[in-house]
N, C-alpha and C positions, 0 to 999 in steps of 0.2 A: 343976185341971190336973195336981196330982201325980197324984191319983189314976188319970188317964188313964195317964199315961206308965209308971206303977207295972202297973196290966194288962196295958198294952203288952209289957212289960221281963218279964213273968211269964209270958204268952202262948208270950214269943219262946222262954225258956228251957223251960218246954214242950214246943214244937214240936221245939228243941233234941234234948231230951229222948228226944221219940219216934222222931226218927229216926236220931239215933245205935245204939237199941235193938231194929233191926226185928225182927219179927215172920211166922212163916213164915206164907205164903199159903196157903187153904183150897185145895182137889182143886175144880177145877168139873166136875162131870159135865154128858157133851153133853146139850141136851136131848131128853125123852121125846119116842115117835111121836104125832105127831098136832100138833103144839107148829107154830105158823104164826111168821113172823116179819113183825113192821108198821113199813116204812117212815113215819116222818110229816115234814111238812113243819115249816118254821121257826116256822109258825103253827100246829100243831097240829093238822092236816087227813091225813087218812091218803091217803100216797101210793100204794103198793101194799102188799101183803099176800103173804108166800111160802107158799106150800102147802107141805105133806109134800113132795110130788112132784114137786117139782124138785129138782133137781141138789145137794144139800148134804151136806159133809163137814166135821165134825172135824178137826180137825187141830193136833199139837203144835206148843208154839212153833217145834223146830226143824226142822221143818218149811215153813215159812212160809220164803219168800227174806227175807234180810238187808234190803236194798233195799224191800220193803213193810214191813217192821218200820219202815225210819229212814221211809221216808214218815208212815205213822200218828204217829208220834213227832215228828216236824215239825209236822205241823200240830195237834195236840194240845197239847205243851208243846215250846216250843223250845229252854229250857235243861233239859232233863231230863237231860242226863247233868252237869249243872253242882252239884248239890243231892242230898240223900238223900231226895227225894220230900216237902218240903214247901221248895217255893220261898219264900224272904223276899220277893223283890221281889212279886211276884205274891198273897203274904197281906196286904204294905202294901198293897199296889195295892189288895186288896179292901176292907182295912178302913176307906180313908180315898175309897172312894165314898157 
């Protein structure tokens, strides 16, 4: 049992660790012509597939309305603005399923 708690307690300070310390984010380039994109379902079944030739753009973040940012961001993580990108409650949550 120490030894549990002792990983735990190392993990935590860790995580601590990384994200008092971040680290700047790579450049994503949009992707290349021809690059399809595949919806799939919960199950793993392709729901549709987008062509080249519809309708798609790139777009900066600030670009993007505020209001679809906090959407995505809701339903993804809901304390994300509570934490520096590694939630405690949510890494307990995982390690003790």
């Amino acid at each position: 049992m120490p030894s549990v708690v002792a990983a735990c307690l190392a993990l935590c300070l860790l995580a601590s660790a990384c994200g008092f310390n971040p680290r700047p984010l790579p450049t994503i380039n949009p992707p290349a012509n021809g690059v399809r994109t595949k919806i799939y379902a919960a199950d793993g079944t392709l729901i549709v597939e987008v062509a080249q030739e519809e309708r798609r753009e790139t777009l900066a973040l600030d670009e993007i309305p505020q209001i679809a940012q906090n959407a995505v961001i809701a339903i993804e993580d809901e304390r994300f603005w509570e934490h520096n990108g590694i939630d405690p409650r949510g890494l307990f949550r995982a390690l003790t399923r």
